[in-house]
N, C-alpha and C positions, 0 to 999 in steps of 0.2 A: 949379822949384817955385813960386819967387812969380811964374812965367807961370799957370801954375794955379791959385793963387789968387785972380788977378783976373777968374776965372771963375766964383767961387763964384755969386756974387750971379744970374748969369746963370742956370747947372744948376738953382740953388734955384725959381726963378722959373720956370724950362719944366716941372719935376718939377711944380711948383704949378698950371699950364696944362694938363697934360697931365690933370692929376687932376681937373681942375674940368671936363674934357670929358669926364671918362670919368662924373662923377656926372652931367651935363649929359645923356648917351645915355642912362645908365641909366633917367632921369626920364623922358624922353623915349617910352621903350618903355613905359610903363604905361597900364593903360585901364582903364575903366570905364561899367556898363551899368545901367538899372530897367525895371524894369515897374510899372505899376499894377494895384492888386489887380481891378479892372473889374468892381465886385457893388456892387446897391444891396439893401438886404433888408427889404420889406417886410411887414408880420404880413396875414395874411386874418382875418377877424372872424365873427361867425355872431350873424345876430338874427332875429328872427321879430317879425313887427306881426302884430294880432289886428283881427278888426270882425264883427259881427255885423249882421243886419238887424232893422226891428222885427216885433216878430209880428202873422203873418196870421191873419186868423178865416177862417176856412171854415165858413159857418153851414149847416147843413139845414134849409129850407123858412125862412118870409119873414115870419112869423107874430107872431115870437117875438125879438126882437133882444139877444143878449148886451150885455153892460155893462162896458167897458174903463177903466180909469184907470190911467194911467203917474205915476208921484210917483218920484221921482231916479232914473230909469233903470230902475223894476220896473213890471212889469203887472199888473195884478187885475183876473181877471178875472169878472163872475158871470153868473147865469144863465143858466149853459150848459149844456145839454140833449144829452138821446141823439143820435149823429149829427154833434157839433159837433167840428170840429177845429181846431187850432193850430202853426201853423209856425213857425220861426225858422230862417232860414241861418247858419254861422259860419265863417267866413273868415279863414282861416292862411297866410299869406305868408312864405316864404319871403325875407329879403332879405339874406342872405350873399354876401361873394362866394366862398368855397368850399362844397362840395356836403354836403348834411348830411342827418344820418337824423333822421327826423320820427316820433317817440313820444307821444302820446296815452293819458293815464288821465281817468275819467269816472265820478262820482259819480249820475247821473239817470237811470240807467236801473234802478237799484236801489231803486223802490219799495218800499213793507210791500205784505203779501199782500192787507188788506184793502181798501186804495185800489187795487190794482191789480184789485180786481173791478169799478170801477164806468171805470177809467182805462186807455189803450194808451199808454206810451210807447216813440217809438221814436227811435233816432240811428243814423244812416245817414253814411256815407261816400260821398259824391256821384262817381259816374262820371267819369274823367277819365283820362286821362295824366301820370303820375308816372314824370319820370325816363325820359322816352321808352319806358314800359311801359303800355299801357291795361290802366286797372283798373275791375271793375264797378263796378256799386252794391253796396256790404257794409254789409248790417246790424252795428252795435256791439251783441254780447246780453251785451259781458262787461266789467267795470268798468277793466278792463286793452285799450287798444285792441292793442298789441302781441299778443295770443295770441287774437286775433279775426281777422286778416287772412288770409287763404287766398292763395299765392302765383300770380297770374296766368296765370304760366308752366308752374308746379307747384302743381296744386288738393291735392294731398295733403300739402302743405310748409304750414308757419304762419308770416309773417314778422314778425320781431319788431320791424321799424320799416320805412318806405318812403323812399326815398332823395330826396331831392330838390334841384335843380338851383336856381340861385339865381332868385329872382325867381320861380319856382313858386307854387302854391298849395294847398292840402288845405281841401275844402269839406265841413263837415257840417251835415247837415239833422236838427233836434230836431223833431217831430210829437206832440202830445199830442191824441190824439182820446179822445171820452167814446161810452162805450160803447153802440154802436145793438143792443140783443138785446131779448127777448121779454118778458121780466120785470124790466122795467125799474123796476117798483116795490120789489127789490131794493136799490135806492140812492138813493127816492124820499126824501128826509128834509128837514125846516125846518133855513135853513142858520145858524141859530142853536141847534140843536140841538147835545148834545155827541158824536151819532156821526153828523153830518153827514158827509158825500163831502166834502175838501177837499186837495187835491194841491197841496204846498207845493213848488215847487221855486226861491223864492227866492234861497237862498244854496246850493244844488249848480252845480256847474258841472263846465267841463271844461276840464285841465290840459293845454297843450303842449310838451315838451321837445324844442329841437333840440340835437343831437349832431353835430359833422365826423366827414363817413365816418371819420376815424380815432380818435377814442374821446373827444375831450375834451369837458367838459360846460360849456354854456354855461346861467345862471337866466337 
């Protein structure tokens, strides 16, 4: 018996070894793995820049010279006679980098009845490719550009905005000619008079909204 007990120490000690090998393997067999989540996320934006050119005279006959003066960005014009017209280009740019629907409303073609007998106003949608679609020249006759457009593809469909790709452009042409007819003493009047011929289009203009093809509104 006390041969055995001078074993303790020894049993105690291997039982102690044996245990620290077996937590040693258990440790040993464990593992471990990651991934990276591999996404950077950045927003697309939508804005449109505006330019306009300045207005051209288109006089008839050489006689008789119109009278222009620009004062902060406006024209007056006078002494323009039957025959005489006016142009302006207006230039919509596109500079998104996602693809976006291009909405136009327009206040200038909606003269009173009585200026509109001595005046034409017209705003055209200049010929081009929109969106890898060729589209005419379209007349704007309605104050809403959206339900003026006739679908290219489909003349019988009305589109309610035209798509456009970034970096695009939508050109409209404003035309204000005075009226060349017979009776043109109709709208003969001193332009100090109080029912002078005078076609104010000052402050009308024409509003742009772009849209991303998928719905959101950008001012």
């Amino acid at each position: 018996m006390k041969n055995i007990k001078k074993f303790y120490p020894l049993i105690v000690g291997l039982v102690l070894l044996i245990s620290v090998a077996a937590y040693g393997t258990r440790a040993y067999f464990s593992d471990s793995t990651k991934e990276d989540a591999g996404i950077e996320l950045k927003l697309g934006h939508v804005e449109i820049e505006s330019f306009s050119t300045p207005w051209t005279i288109n006089e008839k006959g050489t006689n008789n010279k119109v009278g222009k003066t620009v004062i902060d960005g406006k024209t007056y014009i006078n002494k323009a006679k039957p025959g005489d017209s006016f142009s302006k280009t207006f230039t919509f740019t596109n500079k998104s980098s996602l693809k976006t629907k291009f909405k136009m409303t327009q206040n200038i073609t909606t003269i009173d009845k009585k200026t509109s007998t001595a005046f034409d106003v017209s705003l055209k949608l200049a010929k081009g490719k929109y969106n890898n679609i060729e589209y005419p020249e379209v007349k704007i006759t309605n104050p809403s550009y959206s339900s003026t457009i006739k679908n290219p593809e489909n003349p019988k469909e009305t589109i309610h905005e035209i798509l456009l790709e970034g970096k695009e452009q939508g050109n409209f042409v404003l035309t204000v000619s005075v009226k060349d007819q017979g009776e043109v003493n109709d709208y003969n009047r001193a332009p100090e008079s109080a029912d002078a011929f005078v076609l104010d289009l000052l402050n009308e203009m024409i509003e742009v909204e772009l849209i991303d093809a998928d719905g959101s509104i950008a001012e």
